[in-house]
N, CA and C of each residue as an Amber inpcrd file, in Angstrom:
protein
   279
 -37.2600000  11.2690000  40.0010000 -36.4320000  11.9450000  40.9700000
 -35.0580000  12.2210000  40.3570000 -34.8320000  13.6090000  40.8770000
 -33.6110000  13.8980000  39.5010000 -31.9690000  13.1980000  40.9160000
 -31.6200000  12.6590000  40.2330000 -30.1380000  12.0040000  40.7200000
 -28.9020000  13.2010000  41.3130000 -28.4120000  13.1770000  42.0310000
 -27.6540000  13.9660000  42.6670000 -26.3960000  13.2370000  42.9790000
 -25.3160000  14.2640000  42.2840000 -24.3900000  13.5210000  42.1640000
 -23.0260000  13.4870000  43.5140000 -22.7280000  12.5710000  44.0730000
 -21.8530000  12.5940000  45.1260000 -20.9790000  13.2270000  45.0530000
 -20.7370000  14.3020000  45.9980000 -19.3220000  15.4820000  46.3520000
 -18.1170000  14.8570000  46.1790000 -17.0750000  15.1120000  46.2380000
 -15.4220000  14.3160000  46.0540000 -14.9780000  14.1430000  45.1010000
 -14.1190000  13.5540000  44.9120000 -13.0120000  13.0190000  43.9540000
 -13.6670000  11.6210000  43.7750000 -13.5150000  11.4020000  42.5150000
 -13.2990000   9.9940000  41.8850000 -12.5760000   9.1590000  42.6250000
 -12.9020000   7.6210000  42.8240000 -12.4210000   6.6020000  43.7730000
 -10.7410000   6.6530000  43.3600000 -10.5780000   6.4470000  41.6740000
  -9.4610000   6.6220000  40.5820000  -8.8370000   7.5020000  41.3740000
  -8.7280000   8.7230000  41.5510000  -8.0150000  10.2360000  41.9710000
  -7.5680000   9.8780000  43.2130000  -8.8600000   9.3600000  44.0490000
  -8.3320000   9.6460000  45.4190000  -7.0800000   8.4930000  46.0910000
  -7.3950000   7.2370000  44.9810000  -6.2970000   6.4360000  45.3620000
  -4.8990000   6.6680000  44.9200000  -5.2770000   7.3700000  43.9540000
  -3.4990000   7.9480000  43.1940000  -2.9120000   9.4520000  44.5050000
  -3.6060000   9.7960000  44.8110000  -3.6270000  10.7680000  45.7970000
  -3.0030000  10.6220000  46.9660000  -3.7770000   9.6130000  47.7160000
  -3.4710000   9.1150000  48.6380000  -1.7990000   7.7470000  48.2670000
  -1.5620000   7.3350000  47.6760000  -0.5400000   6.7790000  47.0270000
   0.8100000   7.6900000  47.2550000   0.2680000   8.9800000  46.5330000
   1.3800000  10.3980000  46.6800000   1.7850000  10.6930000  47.6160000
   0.5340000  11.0960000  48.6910000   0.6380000  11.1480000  50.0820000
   1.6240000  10.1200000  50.9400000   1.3720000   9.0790000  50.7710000
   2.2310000   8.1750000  51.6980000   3.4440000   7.8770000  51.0390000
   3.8730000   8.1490000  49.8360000   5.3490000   8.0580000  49.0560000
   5.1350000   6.7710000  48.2320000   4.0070000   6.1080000  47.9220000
   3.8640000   5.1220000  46.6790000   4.1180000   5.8610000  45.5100000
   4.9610000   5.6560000  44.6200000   4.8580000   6.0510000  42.9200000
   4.4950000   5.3520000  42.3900000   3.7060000   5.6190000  41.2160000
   2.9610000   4.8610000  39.9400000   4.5450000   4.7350000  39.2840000
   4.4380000   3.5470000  38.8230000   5.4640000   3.5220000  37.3590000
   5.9580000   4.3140000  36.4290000   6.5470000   4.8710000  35.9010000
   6.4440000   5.8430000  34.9530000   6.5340000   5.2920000  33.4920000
   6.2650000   4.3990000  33.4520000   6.1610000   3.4190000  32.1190000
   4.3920000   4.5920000  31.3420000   3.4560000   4.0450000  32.0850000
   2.1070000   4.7000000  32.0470000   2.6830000   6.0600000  31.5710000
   3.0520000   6.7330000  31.9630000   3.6540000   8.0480000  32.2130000
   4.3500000   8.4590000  30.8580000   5.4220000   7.5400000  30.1310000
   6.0140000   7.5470000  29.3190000   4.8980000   7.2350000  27.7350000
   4.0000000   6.3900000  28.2980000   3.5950000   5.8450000  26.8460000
   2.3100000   7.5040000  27.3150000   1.9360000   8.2010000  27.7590000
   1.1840000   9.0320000  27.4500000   2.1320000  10.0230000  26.6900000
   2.7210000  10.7130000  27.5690000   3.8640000  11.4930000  26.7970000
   4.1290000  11.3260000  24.9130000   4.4650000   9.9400000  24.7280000
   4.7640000   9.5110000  23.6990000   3.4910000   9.2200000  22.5370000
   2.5510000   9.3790000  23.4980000   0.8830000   9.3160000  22.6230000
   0.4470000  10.8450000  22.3630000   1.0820000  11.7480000  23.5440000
   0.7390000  13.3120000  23.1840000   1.4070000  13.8190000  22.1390000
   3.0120000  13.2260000  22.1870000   3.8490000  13.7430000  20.7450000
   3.1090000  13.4910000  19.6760000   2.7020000  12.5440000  19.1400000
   2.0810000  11.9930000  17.7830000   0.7560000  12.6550000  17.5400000
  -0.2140000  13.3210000  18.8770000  -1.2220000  14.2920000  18.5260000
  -0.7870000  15.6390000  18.0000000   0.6340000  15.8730000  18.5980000
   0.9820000  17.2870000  18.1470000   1.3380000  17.4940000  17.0640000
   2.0990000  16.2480000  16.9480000   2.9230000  15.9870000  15.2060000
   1.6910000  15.6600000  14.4790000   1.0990000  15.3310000  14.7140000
  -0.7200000  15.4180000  13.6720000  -1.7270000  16.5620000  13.4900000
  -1.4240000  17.4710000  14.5720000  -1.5170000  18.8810000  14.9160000
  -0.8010000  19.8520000  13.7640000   0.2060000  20.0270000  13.9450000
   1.0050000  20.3870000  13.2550000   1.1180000  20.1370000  11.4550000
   0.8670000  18.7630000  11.5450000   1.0300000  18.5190000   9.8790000
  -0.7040000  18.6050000   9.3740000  -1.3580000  18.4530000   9.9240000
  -3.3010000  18.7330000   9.7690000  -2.9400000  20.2880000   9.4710000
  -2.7980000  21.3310000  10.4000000  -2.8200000  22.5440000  10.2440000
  -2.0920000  23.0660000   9.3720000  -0.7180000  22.6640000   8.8780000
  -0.0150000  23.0490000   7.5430000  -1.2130000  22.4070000   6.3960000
  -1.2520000  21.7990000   6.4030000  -2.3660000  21.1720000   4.7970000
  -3.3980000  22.3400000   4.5530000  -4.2910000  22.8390000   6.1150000
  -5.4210000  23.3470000   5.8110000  -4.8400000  25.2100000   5.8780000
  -3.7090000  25.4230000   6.2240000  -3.3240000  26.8100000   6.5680000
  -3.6060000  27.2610000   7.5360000  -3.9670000  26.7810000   8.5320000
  -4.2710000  27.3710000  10.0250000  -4.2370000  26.8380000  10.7920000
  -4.3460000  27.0590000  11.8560000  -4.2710000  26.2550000  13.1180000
  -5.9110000  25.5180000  13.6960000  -5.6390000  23.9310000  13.4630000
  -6.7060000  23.1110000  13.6250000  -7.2510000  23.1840000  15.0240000
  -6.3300000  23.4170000  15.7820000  -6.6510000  23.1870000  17.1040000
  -6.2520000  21.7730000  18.1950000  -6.0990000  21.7070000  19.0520000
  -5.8660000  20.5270000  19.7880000  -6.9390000  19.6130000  19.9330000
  -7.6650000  19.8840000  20.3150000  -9.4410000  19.3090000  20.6930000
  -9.5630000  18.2960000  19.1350000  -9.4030000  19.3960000  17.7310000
  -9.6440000  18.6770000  16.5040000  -8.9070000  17.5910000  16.3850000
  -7.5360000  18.1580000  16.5590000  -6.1380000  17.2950000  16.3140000
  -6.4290000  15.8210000  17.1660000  -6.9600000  15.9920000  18.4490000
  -6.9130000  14.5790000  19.1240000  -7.9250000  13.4200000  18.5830000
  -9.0870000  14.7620000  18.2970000 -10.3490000  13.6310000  17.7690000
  -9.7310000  12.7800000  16.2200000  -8.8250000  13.6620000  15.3050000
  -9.0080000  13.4180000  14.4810000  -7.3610000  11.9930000  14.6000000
  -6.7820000  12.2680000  14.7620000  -5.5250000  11.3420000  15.1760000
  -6.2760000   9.9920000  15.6490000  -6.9360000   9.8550000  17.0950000
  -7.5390000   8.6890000  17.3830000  -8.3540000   7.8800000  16.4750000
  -8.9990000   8.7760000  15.6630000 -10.0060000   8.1720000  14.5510000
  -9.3890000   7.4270000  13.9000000  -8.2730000   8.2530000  13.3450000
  -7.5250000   7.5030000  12.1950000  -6.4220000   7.0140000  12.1360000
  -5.1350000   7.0710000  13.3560000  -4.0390000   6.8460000  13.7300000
  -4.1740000   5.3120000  14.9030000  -4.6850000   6.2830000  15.6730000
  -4.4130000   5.5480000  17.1570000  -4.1890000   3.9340000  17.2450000
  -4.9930000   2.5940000  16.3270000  -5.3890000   2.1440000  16.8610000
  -3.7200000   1.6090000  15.4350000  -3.4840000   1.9070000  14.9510000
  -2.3320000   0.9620000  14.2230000  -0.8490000   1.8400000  15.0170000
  -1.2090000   2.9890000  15.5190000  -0.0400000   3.2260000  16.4330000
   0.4210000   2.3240000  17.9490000  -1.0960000   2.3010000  17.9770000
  -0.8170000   1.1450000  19.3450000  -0.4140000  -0.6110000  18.7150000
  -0.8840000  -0.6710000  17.6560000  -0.3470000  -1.8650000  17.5620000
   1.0210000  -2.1330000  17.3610000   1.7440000  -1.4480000  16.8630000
   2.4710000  -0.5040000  16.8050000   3.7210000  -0.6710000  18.0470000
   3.0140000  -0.0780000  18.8530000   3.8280000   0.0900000  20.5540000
   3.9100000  -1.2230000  21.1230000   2.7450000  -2.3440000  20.9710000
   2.9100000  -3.5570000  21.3440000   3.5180000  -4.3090000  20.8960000
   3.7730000  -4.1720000  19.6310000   5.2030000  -4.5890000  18.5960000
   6.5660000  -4.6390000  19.7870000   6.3640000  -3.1830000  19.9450000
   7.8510000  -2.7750000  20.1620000   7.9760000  -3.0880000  21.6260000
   6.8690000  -3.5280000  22.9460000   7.0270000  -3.7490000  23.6900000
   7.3250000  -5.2130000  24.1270000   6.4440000  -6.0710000  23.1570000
   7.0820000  -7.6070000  22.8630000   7.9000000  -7.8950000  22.4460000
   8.7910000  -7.2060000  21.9690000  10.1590000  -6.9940000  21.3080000
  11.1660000  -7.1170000  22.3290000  10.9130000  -6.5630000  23.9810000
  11.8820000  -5.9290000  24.6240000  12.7690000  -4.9750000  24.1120000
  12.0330000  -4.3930000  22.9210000  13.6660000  -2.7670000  22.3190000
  13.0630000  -1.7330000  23.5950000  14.1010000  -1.5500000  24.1210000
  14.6020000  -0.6330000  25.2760000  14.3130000   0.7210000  25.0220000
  14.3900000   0.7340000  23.5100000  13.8210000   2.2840000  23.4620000
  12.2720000   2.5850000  22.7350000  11.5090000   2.4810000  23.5450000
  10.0120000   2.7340000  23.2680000   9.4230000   3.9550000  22.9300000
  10.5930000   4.9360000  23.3960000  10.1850000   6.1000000  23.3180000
  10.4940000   6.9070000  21.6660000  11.7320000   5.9960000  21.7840000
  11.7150000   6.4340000  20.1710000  10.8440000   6.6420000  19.1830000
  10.6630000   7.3570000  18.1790000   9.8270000   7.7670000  17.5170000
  10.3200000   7.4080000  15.7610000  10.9620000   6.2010000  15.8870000
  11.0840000   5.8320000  14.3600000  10.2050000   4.9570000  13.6790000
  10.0280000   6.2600000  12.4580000   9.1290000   5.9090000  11.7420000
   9.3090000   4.5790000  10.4070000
């Protein structure tokens, strides 16, 4: 029997939704470390596509960053968050 999948929003969506609705805000911490995880795909974007002469694409750029970046960048961020340095957002390399 082929499975049929339930109409709606994700349980995830609808509680952030409903959150909005009644004036709860999420943190913007979450908010900040995505932001700061999208810069480093672009800046990998950017320096991937200068090497090869063209434009890699975003889709490539993310797969290829997570593969090989992500997981010493996050260690990385947890450094700097056990640290208490105030500026997380910074981007020094």
């Amino acid at each position: 029997m082929k499975k049929t999948r339930k109409r709606g929003l994700n349980p995830n969506t609808e509680n952030r939704l409903r959150a909005a609705v009644v004036g709860e805000r999420p943190t913007p911490f979450g908010y900040m470390e995505f932001l700061a995880e999208r810069d480093e795909i672009l800046r990998h974007k950017w320096l991937e596509s200068e090497k090869v002469g063209h434009d890699i694409g975003s889709d490539r750029a993310m797969k290829s960053w997570v593969r090989c970046h992500r997981s010493g960048w996050l260690k990385h961020r947890i450094q700097l968050f056990r640290s208490g340095n105030p500026h997380l957002t910074d981007q020094s390399n």
